[in-house]
matplotlib code that plots the C-alpha trace (Angstrom):
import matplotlib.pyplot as plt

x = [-22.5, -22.6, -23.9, -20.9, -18.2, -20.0, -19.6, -16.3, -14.8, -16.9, -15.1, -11.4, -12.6, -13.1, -10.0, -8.1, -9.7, -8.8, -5.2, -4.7, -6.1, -3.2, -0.6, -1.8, -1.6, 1.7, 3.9, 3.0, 4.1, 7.3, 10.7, 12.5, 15.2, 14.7, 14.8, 18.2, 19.3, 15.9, 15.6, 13.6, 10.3, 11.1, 14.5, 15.0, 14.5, 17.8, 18.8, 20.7, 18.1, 16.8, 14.7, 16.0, 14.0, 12.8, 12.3, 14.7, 12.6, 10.1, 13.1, 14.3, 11.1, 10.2, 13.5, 13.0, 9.4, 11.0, 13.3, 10.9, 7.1, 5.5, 1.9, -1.0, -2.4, -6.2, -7.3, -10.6, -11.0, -13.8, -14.9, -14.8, -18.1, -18.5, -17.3, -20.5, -19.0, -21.7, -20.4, -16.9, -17.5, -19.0, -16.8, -13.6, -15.0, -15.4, -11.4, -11.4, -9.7, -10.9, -8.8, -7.2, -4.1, -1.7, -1.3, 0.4, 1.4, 2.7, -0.9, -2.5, -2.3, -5.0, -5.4, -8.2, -9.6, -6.9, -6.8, -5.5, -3.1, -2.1, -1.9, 0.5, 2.8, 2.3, 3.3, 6.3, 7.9, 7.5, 5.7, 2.6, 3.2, 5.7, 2.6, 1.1, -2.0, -5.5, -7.2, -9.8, -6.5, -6.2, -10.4, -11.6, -11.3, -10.8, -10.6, -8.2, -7.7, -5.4, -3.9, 0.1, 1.6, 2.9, 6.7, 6.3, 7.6, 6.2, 8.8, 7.5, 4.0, 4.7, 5.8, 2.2, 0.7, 2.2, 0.7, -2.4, -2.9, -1.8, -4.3, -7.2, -6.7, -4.9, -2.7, 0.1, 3.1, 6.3, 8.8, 10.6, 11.6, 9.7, 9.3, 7.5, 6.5, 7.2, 7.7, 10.6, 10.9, 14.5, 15.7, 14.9, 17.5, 17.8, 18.5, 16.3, 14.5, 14.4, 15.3, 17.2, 15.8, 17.8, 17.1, 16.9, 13.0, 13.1, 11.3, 7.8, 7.9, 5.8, 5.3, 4.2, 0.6, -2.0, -3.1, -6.7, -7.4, -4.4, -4.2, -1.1, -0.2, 2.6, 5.3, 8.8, 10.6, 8.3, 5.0, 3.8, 0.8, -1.9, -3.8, -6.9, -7.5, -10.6, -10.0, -10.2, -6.6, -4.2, -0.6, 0.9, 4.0, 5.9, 9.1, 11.9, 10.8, 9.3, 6.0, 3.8, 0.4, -2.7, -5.7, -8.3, -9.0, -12.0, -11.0, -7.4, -5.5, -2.4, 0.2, 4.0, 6.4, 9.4, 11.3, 11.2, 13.3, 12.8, 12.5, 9.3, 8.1, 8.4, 5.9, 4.2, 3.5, 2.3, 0.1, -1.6, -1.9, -3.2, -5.8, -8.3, -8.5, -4.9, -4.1, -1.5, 1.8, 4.8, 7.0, 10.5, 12.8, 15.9, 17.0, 20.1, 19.7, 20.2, 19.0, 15.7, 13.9, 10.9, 8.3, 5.1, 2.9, -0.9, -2.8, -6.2, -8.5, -10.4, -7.0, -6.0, -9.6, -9.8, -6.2, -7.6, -10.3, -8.7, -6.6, -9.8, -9.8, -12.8, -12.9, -12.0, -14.8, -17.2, -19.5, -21.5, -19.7, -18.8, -22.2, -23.9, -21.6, -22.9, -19.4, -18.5, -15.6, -14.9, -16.3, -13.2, -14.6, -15.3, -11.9, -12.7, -10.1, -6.4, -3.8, -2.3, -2.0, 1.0, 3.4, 3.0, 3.4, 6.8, 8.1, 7.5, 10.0, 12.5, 12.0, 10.2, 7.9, 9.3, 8.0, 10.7, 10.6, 12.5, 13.2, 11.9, 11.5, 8.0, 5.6, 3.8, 0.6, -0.1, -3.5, -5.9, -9.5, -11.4, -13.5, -11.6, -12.1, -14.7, -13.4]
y = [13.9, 9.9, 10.2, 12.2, 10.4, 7.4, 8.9, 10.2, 6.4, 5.2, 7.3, 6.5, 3.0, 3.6, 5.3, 2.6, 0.0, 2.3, 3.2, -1.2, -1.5, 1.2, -0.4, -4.2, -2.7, -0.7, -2.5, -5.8, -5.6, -3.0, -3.5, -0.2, 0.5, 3.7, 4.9, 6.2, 9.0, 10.5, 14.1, 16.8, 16.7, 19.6, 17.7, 15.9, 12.1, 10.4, 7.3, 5.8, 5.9, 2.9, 1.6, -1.6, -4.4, -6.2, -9.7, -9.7, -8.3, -9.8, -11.4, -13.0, -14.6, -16.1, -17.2, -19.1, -20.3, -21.8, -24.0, -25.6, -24.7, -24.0, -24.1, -23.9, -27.1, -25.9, -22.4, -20.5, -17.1, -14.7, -11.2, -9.5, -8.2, -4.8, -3.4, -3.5, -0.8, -1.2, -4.7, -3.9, -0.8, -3.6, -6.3, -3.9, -2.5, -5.9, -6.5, -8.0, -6.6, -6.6, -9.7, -7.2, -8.0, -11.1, -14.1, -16.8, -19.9, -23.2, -24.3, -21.7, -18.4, -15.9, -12.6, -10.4, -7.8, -7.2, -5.6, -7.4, -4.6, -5.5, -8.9, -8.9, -6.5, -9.3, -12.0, -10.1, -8.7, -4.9, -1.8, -1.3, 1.9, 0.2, -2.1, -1.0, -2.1, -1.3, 1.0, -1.9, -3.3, -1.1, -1.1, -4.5, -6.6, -10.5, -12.9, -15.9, -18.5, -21.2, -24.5, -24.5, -28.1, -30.2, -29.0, -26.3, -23.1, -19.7, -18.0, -19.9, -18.3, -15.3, -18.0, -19.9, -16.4, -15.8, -19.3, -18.5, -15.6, -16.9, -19.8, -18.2, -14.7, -15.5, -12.7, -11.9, -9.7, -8.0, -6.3, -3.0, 0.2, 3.5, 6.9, 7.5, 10.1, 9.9, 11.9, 12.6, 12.6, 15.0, 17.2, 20.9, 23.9, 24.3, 21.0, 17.9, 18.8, 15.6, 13.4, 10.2, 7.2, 5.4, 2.5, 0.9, -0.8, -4.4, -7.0, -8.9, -11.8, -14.4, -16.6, -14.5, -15.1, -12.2, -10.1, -9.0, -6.1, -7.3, -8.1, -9.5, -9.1, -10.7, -8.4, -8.9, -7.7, -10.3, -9.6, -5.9, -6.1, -3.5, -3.2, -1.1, 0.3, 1.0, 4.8, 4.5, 4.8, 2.3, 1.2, 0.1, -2.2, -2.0, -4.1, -2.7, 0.1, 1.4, 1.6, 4.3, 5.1, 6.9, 8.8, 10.9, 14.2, 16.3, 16.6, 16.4, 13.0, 12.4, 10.7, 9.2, 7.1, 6.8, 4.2, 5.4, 4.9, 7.1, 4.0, 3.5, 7.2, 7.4, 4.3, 5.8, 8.9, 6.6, 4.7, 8.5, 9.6, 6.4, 6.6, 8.7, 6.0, 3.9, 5.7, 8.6, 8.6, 6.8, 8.1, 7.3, 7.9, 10.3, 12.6, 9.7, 10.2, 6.6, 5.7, 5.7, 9.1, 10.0, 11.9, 13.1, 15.2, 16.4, 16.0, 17.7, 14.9, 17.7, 18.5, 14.8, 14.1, 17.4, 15.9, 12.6, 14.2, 16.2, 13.6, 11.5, 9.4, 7.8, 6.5, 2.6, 2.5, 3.2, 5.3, 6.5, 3.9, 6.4, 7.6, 4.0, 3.5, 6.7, 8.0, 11.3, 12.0, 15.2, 16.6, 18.3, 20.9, 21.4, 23.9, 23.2, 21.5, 21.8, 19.9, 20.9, 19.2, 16.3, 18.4, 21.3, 18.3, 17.2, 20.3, 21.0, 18.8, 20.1, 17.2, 18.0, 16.5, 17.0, 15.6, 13.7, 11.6, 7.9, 5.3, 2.6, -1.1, -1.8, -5.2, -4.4, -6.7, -7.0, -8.7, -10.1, -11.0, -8.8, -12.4, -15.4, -18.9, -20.8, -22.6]
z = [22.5, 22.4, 19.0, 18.2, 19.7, 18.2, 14.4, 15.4, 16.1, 12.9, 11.0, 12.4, 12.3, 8.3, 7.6, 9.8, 7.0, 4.0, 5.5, 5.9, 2.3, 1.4, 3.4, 2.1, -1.5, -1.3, 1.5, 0.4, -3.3, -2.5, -1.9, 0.1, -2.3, -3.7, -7.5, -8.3, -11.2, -10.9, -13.1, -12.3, -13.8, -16.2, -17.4, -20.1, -19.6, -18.3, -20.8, -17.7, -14.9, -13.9, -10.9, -9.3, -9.9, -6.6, -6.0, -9.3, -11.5, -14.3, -16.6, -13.6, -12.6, -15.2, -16.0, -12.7, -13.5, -16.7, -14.7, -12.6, -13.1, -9.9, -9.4, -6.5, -6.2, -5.9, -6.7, -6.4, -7.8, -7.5, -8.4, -4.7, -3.2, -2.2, 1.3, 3.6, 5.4, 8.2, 9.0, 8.7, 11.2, 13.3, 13.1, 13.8, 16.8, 18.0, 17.5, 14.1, 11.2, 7.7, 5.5, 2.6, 1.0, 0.3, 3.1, 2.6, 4.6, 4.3, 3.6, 2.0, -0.1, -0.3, -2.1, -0.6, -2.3, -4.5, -8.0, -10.8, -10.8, -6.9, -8.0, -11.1, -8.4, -6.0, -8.5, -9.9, -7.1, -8.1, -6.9, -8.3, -9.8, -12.2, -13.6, -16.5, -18.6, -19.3, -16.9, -15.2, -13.8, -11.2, -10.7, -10.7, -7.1, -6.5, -4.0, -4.3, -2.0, -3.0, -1.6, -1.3, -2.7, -0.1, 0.6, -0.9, 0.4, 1.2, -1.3, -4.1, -4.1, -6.4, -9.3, -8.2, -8.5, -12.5, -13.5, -11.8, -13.4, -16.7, -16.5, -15.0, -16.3, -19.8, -19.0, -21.3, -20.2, -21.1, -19.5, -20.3, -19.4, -19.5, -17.8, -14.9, -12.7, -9.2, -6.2, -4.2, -0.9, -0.6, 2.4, 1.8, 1.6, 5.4, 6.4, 7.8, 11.3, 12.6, 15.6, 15.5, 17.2, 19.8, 18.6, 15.4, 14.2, 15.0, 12.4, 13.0, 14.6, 12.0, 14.8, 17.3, 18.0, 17.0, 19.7, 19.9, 17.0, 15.5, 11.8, 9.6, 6.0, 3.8, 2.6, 0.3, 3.4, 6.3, 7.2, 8.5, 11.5, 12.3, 15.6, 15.9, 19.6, 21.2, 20.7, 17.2, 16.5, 14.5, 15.0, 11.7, 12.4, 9.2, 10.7, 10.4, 8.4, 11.2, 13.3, 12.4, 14.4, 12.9, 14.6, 13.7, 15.3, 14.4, 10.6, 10.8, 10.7, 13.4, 12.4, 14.2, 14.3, 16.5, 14.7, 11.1, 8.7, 5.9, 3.1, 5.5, 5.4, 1.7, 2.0, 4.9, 2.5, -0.4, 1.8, 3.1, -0.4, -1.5, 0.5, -1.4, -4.1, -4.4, -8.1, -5.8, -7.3, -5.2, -2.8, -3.3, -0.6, -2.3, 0.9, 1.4, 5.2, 6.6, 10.3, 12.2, 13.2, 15.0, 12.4, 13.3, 10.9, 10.9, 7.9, 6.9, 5.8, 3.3, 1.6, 1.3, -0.5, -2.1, -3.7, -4.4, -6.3, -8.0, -9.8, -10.6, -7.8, -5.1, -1.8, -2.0, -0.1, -3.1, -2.9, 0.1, 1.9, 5.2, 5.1, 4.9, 7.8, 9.7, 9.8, 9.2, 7.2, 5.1, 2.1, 0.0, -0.1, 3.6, 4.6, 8.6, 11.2, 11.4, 10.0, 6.4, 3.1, 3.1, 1.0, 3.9, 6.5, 5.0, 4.5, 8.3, 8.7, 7.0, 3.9, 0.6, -1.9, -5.6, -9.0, -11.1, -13.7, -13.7, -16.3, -14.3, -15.1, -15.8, -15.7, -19.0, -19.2, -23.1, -22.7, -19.4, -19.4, -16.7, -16.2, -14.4, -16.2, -13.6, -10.8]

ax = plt.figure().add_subplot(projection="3d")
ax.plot(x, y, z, "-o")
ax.set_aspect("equal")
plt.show()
């Protein structure tokens, strides 16, 4: 039985980390606003739709690098080494959170375990579904860790980031405008079943100290925190998108929020369905309901891989990694424990998952070696 509840935290534990890699990947390069004039999937492409372009968009900053080039002082960048997850089981049950994603102080910027694809997002204020490239952008990992200029100020990182990656990376890019699939997240034919929040999501604190399990990442919007408890659960603070918490039981993954706004569910939703590989296609929030609401769905962890798989995907993790770790997560083929797939989640609450397709605004990289110059 201790073996059992042992494997059984391992494996939360592991989905905590791949849920944080998620949320580092999608939170920190999104903005909330949502993709207007979407059509059905089966329509004709709209000429008009367009997606906002966060952080102003690719024209915008570089039209801003232009002005005043802005670069790290120091830089090194490395190919990132595989997850160990036996350590990172290890070091998380001890209270310490794997490093993934974008941090960035007055000192120092790093980039952990990022894809290039994560990082051009990162660098030009857009989600990374609206990057496009070579395939190895989205597969390849490195870790950057880079020393601010003195004075300089956390908001000018993402133009450090472009010259980085122009210099290091001789990465070329364009933007424009192109078609995209995406899903929407729109209320069904009887009506949302949801329950306001009394109170609206407050934001993160940056200078509130960490607590112990606690781990911080950089967003557009301020940075987002995650805590993993000694049960094996997580709480994801998003700000004021909402707090979400996630926990495993037997096969069937528990998630809710209380504070959620449904910009942060959409992203919640991307985050889940990321989480079988990070190539899922985005949620975009299009049911117009403004407010916070308390959600809570279960989800079958053998449906969410079996729908990872089935678009070509892998557990970031690589593979083996859960069974190196001695945790047991499911096979997708394995139809035991409760929960239901995420469409059957969302519907259950009265919302719906549609495919549409957007003109959105697209970071288009035209060349990039998959090899850094040396440090």
């Amino acid at each position: 039985m201790v073996g059992s509840m042992a494997r059984r935290l391992s494996g939360c534990a592991l989905l905590a980390a791949m849920a944080w890699m998620a949320v580092a990947s999608t939170a920190a390069l999104g903005q909330t606003g949502s993709v207007p004039a979407a059509t059905n999937a089966a329509d004709p492409p709209s000429a008009t739709a367009a997606a906002p372009q966060p952080g102003g968009g690719l024209a915008s900053r570089q039209a801003a690098g232009a002005a005043a080039k802005l670069e790290f002082e120091v830089a090194s960048v490395r190919p990132s080494a595989p997850l160990d997850p036996v350590k990172m089981r290890a070091a998380m049950q001890s209270g310490q959170m794997p490093n993934f994603g974008a941090h960035v102080n007055a000192s120092r910027a790093t980039y952990s375990y990022m894809t290039l694809k994560a990082l051009v997002a990162n660098a030009y204020g857009v989600k990374e579904y609206q990057v496009a490239g070579p395939d190895w952008l989205g597969s390849e990992r490195f870790d950057i860790v880079a020393k601010m200029p003195e004075g300089a100020s956390t908001d000018d990182a993402p133009q450090m980031l472009q010259a980085l990656l122009a210099e290091r990376f001789k990465m070329e890019a364009h933007s424009e405008s192109q078609e995209h699939p995406v899903l929407a997240l729109v209320v069904g034919k009887d009506g949302p079943k949801l329950k306001a929040s009394p109170a609206a999501a407050a934001p993160v604190d940056p200078d509130a100290p960490l607590k112990p399990g606690e781990m911080t990442v950089n967003t557009p919007q301020g940075p987002a925190r995650m805590t993993q408890h000694s049960d094996g659960s997580s709480t994801i603070n998003m700000g004021a998108k909402g707090t979400y918490r996630i926990k495993m039981d037997g096969q069937t993954m528990h998630l809710d929020a209380d504070t959620m706004t449904m910009a942060g569910f959409a992203d919640m939703l991307t985050s889940v369905m990321q989480m079988g590989g990070g190539g899922g296609k985005q949620v975009v929030d299009m049911t117009g309901l403004k407010g916070n609401y308390q959600v809570a769905v279960d989800i079958s962890l053998a449906a969410m891989m079996a729908a990872a798989q089935a678009q070509g995907m892998n557990s970031p993790m690589g593979a083996g990694g859960a069974a190196a770790s001695g945790a047991t997560l499911p096979d997708a083929s394995d139809p035991g424990g409760g929960g239901a797939t995420v469409y059957e989640s969302v519907e259950k609450l009265g919302l719906k998952l549609e495919p549409r397709k957007a003109m959105v605004q697209q970071v288009v990289v035209d060349s990039a070696e998959k090899t850094p110059t040396e440090n």
